[in-house]
NUTOR-63225 format. One record per residue (C-alpha): residue number from 1; residue in one letter; x, y, z. Coordinates in steps of 0.25 Angstrom, whole numbers, plus 5000, padded with zeros to 4 digits. Layout:
- resi,resn,u,v,w
- NUM,a,X,Y,Z
...
END
This chain:
- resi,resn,u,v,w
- 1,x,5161,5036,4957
- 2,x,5155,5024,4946
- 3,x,5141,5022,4946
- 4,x,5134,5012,4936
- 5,x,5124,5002,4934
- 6,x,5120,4991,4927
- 7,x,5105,4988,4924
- 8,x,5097,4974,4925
- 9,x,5089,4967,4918
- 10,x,5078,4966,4933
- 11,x,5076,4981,4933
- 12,x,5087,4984,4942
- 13,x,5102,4991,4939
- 14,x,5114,4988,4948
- 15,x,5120,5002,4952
- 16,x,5137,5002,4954
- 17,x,5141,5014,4963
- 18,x,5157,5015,4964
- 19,x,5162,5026,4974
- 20,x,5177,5029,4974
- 21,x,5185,5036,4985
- 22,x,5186,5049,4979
- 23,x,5170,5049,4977
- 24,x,5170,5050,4993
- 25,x,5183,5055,4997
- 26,x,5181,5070,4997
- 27,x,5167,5070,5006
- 28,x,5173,5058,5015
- 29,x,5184,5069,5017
- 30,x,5174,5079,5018
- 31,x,5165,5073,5029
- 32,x,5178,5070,5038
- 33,x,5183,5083,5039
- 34,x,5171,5086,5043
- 35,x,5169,5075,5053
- 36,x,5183,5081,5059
- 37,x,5179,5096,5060
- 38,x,5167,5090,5069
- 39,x,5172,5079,5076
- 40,x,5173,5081,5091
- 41,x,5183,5068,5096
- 42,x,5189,5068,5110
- 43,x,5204,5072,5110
- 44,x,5202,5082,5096
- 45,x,5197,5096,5094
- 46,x,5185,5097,5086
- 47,x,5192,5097,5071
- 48,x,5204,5090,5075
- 49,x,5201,5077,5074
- 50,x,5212,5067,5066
- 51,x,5205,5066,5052
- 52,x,5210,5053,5053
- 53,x,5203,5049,5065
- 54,x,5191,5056,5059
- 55,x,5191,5045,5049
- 56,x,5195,5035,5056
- 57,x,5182,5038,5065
- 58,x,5172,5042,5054
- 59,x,5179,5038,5041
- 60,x,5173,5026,5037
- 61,x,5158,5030,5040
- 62,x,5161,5043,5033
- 63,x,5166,5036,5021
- 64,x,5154,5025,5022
- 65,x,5143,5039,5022
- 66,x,5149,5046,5010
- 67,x,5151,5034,5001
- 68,x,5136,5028,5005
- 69,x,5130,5044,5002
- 70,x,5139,5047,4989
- 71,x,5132,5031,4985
- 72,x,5119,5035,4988
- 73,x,5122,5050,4981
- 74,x,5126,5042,4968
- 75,x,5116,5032,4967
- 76,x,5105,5041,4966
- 77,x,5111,5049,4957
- 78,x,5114,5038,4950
- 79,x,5101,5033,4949
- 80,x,5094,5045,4947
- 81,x,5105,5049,4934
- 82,x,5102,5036,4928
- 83,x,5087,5038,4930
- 84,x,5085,5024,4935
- 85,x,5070,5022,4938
- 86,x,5072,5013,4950
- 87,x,5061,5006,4961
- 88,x,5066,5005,4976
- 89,x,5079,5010,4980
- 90,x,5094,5006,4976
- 91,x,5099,4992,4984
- 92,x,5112,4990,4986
- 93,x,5119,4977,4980
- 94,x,5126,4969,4990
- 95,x,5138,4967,4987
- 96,x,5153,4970,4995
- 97,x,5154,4977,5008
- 98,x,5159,4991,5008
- 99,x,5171,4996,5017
- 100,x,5171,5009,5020
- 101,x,5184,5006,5028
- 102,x,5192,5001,5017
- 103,x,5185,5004,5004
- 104,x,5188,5017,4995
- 105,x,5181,5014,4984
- 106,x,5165,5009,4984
- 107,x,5155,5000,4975
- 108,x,5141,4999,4978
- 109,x,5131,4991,4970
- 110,x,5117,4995,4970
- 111,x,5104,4988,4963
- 112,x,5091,4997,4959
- 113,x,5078,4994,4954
- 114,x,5071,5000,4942
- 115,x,5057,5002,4936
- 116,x,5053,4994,4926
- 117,x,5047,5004,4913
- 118,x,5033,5006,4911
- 119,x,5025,5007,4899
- 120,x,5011,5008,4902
- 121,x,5001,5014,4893
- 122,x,4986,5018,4899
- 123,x,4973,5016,4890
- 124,x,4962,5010,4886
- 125,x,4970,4996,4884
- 126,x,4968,4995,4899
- 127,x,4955,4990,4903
- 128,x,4953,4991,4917
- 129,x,4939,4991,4927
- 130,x,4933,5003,4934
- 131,x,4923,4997,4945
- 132,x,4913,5009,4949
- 133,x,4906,5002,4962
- 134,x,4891,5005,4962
- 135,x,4883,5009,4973
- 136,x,4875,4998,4980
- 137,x,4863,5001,4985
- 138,x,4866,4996,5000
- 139,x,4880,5002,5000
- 140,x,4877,5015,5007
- 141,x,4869,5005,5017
- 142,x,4882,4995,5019
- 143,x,4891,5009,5021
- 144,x,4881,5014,5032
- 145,x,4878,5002,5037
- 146,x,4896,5000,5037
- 147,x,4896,5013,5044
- 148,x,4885,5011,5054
- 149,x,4892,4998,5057
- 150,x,4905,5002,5058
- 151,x,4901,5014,5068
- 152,x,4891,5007,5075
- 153,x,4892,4999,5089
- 154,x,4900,4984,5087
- 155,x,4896,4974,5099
- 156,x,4899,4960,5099
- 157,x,4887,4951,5097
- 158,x,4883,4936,5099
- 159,x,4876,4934,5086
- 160,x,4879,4937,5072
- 161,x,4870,4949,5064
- 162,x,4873,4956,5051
- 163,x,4883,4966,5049
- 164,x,4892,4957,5062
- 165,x,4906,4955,5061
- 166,x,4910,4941,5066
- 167,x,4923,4936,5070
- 168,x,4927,4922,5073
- 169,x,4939,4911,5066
- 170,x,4939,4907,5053
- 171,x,4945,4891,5050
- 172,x,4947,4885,5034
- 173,x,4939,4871,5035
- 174,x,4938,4860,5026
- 175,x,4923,4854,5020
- 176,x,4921,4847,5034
- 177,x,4924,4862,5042
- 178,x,4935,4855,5046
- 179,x,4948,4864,5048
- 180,x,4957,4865,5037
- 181,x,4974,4863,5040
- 182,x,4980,4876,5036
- 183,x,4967,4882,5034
- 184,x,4966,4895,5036
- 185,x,4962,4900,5049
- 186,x,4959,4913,5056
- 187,x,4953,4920,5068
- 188,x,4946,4930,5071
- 189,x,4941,4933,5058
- 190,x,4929,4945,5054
- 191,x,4918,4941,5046
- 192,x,4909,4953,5043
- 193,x,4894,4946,5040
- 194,x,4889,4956,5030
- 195,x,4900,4950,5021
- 196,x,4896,4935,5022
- 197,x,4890,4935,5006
- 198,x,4883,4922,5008
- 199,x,4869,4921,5015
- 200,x,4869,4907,5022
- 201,x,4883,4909,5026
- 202,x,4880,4921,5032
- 203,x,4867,4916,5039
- 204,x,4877,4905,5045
- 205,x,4885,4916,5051
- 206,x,4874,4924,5056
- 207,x,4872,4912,5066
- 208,x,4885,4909,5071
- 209,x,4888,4912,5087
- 210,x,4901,4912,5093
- 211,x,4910,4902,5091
- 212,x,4901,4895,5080
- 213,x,4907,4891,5067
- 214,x,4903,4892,5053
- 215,x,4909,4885,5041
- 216,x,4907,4893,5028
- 217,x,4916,4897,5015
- 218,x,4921,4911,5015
- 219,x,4921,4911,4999
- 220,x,4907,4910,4999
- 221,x,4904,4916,5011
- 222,x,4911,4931,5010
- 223,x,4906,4944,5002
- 224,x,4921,4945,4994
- 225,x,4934,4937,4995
- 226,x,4938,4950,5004
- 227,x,4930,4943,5016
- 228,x,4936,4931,5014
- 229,x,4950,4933,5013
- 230,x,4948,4943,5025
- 231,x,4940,4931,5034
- 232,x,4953,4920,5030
- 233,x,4964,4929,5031
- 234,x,4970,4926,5016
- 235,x,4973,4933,5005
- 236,x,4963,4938,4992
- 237,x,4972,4926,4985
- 238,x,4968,4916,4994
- 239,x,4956,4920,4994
- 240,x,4949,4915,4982
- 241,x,4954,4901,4984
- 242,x,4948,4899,4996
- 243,x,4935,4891,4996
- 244,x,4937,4883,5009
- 245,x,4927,4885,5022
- 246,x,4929,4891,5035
- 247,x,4924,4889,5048
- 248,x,4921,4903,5054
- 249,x,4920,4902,5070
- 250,x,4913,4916,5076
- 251,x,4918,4922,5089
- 252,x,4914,4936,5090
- 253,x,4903,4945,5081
- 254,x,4904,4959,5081
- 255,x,4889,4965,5079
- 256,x,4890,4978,5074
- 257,x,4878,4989,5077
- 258,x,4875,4999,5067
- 259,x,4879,5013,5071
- 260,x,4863,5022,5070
- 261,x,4864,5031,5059
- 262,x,4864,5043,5064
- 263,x,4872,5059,5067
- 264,x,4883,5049,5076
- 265,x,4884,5039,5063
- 266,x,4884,5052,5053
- 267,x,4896,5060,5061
- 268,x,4903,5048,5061
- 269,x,4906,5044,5048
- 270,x,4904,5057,5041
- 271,x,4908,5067,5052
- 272,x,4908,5080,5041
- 273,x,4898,5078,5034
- 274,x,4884,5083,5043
- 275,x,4877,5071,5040
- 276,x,4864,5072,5046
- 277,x,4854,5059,5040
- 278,x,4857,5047,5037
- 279,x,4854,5049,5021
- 280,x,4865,5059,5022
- 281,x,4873,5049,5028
- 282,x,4869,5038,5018
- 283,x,4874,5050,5006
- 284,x,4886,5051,5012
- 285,x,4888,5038,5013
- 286,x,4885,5035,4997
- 287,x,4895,5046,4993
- 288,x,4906,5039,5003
- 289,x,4903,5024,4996
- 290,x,4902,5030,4982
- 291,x,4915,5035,4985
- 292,x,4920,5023,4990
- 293,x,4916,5014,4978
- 294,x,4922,5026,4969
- 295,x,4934,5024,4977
- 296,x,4935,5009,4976
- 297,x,4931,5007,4961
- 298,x,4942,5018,4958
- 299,x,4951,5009,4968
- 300,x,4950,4997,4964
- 301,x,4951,5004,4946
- 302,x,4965,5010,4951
- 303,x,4970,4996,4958
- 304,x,4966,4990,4944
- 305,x,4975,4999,4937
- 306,x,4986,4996,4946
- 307,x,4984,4981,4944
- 308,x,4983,4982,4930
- 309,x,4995,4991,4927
- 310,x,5003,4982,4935
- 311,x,4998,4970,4928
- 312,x,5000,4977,4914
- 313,x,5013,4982,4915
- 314,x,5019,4971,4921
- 315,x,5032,4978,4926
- 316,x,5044,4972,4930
- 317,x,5052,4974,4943
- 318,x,5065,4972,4950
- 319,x,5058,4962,4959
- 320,x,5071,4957,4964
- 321,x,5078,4970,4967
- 322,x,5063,4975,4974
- 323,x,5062,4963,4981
- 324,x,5076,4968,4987
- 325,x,5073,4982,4989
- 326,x,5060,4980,4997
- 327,x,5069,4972,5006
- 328,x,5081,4983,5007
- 329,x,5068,4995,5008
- 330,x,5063,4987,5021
- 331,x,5075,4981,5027
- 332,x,5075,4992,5038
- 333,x,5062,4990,5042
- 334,x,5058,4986,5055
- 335,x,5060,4969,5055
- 336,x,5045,4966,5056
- 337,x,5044,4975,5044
- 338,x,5055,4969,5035
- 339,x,5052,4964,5021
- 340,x,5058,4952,5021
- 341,x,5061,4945,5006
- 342,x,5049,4935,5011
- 343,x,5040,4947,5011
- 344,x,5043,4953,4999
- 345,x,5043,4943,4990
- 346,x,5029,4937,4996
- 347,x,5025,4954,4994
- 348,x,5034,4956,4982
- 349,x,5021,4956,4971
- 350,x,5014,4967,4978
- 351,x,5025,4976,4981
- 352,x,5029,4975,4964
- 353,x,5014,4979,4960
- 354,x,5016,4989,4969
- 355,x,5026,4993,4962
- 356,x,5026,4990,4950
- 357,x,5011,5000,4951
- 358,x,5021,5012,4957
- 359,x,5028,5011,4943
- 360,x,5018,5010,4934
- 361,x,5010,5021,4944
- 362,x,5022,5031,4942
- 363,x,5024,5027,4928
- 364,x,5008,5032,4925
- 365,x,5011,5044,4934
- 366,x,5022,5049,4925
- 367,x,5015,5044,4910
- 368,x,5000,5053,4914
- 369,x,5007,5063,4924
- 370,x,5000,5058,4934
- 371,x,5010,5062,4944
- 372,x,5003,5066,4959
- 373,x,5006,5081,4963
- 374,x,5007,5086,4977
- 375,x,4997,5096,4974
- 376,x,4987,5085,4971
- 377,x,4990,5077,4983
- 378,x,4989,5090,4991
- 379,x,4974,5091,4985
- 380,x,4970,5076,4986
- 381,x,4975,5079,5002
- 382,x,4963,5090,5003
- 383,x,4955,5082,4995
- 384,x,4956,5071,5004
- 385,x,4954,5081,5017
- 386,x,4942,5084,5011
- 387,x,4943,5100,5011
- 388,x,4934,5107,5003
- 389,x,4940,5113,4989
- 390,x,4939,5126,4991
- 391,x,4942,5128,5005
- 392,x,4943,5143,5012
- 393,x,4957,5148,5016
- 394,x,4956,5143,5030
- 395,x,4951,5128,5026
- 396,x,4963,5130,5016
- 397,x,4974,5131,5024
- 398,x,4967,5121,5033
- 399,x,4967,5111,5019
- 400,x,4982,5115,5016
- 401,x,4987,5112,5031
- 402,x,4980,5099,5032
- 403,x,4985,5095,5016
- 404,x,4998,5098,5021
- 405,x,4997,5090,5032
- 406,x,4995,5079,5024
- 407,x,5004,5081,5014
- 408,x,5016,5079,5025
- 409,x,5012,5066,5026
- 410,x,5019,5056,5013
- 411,x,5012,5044,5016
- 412,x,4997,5052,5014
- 413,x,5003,5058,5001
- 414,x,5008,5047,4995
- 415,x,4996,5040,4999
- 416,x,4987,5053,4992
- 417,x,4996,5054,4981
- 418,x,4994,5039,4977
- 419,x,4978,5043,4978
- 420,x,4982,5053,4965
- 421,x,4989,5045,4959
- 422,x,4979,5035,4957
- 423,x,4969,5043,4954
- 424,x,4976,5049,4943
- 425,x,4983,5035,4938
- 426,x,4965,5030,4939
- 427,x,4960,5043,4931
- 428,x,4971,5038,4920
- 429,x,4966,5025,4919
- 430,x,4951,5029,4918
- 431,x,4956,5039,4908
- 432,x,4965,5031,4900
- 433,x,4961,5016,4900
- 434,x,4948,5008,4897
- 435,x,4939,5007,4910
- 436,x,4926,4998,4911
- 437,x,4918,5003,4923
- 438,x,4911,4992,4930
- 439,x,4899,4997,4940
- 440,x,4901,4986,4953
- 441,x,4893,4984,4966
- 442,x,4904,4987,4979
- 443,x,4902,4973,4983
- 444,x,4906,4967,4969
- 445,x,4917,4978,4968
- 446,x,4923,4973,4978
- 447,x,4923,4958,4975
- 448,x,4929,4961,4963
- 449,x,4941,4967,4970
- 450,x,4943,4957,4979
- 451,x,4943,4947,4966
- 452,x,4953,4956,4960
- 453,x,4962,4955,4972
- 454,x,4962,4942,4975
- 455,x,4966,4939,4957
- 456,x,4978,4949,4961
- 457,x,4981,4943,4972
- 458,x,4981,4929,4966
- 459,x,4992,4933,4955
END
């Protein structure tokens, strides 16, 4: 057996397997006497069969088995003596058929891809923004009056009142409120009217019945660019371009009755925690939104990482050969669910950041030995259970079984693990680099992201 390879300029290598008769011969042998010994055909006593007709029947196939897993045997080992630090999954080049009637001796061509080396150095050259979100002095009362909301009794109304949900079309129109061809139009659309920023605008919606109209500019009218590429269906790269009016045409309100705060209110939303009065409640609701605003202030640091190391260590990749291989990956995929070349290339930039962040991820994994352990997803799990650190020996065993449980499904560990990892990769970064903190209002935090998204997404 030859195998070699020759390396590319594009970060791929081209792998040449060649597998002659005696490479296979002996185990093709081997697997037709067996085949005889076990054979049970009409007219032949078991172990009698013609060895002949045994590979006349089974030769081929046999033949075809043994060559495709002495190939797959010898590419692996192939790769893995040559240390090749490859993405995705060998592709075969097309090239002549093979005949496993009339052939003896085989050539396969394979293609791989491989990383791109990464050099990446973390300190305080890197400059990057930490946003602790403050605490408003409403907020508690919005997350009540959300909650109460939300729980509370929804009945369709005749008339608008704070705190509604309306529904009704929404039409593009030019300065006359004429329709505008091509426009954009949709139906059935929600507008929640605690998130209409301007006063007259909203004023003018508080009055509208059913099936009234009203012209206004969703630009000026809306709390964030969020509400306005959510009302016209378009995406955060549309959406700062968009200064043109529409014509909103209610047909249903949903008024919405506050839930009383009360024992019913307090087992629903926070059944374990025996809360008795309302200032208990409105406690335990501060430490949920300071949680929150923690939670998203260290969100939105760790998504600025990522952006930044993509940016700053402008990797290269074998597009062409990825491009190929998401098409290979998915072909046997059920036909509504197909990649098609279309797809991927109008896909393709976010699948390669993707990437291009599992790299550089693993690269800082294995510079700071930041490498997740199974004992530390095992303790995030109970973490996340919320059991008690020093639990008796029955709550123990209860802790362990319920762990384990978990830890069977992959999809919840990976998910877990992906939590420390980012955590660790977060701490580095707020170790190691130059941080300005910037103390924000919630509203303005989250303005600022959607601003930051819709400048990505305009690249």
């Amino acid at each position: 057996m030859e195998v070699n390879h020759i390396q590319n300029e594009n970060l791929t290598a081209n792998i040449t397997i060649k597998i002659v008769e005696s490479d296979y011969q002996q185990e093709v042998s081997k697997v037709l006497k067996d085949y005889r010994k076990k054979a049970n055909i009409p007219g032949f006593r078991a172990g009698h069969v013609p060895e002949g007709m045994i590979r006349k029947m089974y030769g081929e196939a046999i033949l075809a088995d043994t060559v495709y897993k002495l190939l797959t045997d010898e590419l692996n080992k192939y790769l893995e003596d040559q240390k090749f630090n490859t993405i995705g999954q060998p592709l075969p080049v097309v090239g002549e058929e093979i005949n496993f009637k009339t052939q003896k001796d085989f050539t396969f061509h394979y293609e791989i891809g491989l990383k791109p080396e990464i050099d990446l150095e973390i300190d305080n050259k890197m400059k990057l923004d930490f946003y602790k979100i403050e605490l408003g002095e409403n907020d508690v009362d919005k997350y009540l009056t959300d909650m109460r909301r939300r729980l509370g009794k929804q009945t369709e109304a005749d008339k608008i009142s704070d705190g509604d949900v309306i529904y009704g079309n929404v039409e593009e129109v030019d300065g006359q409120g004429n329709p505008v061809e091509n426009g954009i139009k949709k139906e059935q659309v929600a507008i929640h009217t605690d998130y209409i920023k301007l006063k007259g605008v909203k004023a003018d919606f508080m009055k509208l019945s059913i099936n009234e109209s009203l012209v206004f500019n969703p630009a000026k009218a809306f709390k964030n660019d969020v509400e306005v590429m959510q009302l016209l269906g378009i995406g955060m790269s549309e959406v700062k371009d968009f200064k043109a009016d529409v014509k909103f045409t209610l047909s249903r309100i949903n008024h919405f009755e506050l839930a009383e705060i009360d024992e019913a209110l307090f087992n629903k939303v926070y059944e374990h925690d025996n809360i008795q009065t309302e200032e208990e409640l409105r406690e335990r609701i501060l430490r949920d939104v300071t949680q929150t605003y923690l939670n998203e202030g260290q969100n939105q640091f760790m998504n600025d990482i990522v952006d930044m190391l993509v940016e700053k260590s402008n990797l290269s990749l074998p597009d062409e050969f990825l491009k190929r291989w998401l098409i290979e990956n998915n072909r046997h995929e059920e036909s509504g669910n197909r990649l098609t070349p279309e797809i991927i290339e109008e896909q393709y930039d976010s699948y390669r950041d993707t990437l291009k962040w599992q790299i550089i991820e693993e690269y800082i994994s294995e510079k700071f030995g930041l490498k997740v352990t199974m004992e530390e997803i095992k303790s995030k799990v109970s973490d996340l259970l919320g059991f008690g650190t020093q639990p008796d020996e029955q709550m123990q065993a209860i802790v362990d079984q319920v762990t384990e449980s978990v830890m069977q499904n992959k999809d919840e560990v990976n998910r877990i693990a992906t939590q420390i990892s980012e955590s660790k990769i977060r701490n580095l970064f707020l170790e190691k680099a130059a941080i300005k903190e910037h103390h924000i209002t919630y509203d303005d935090f989250v303005k600022m992201v959607a601003d930051k998204n819709i400048a990505k997404a305009s690249k």
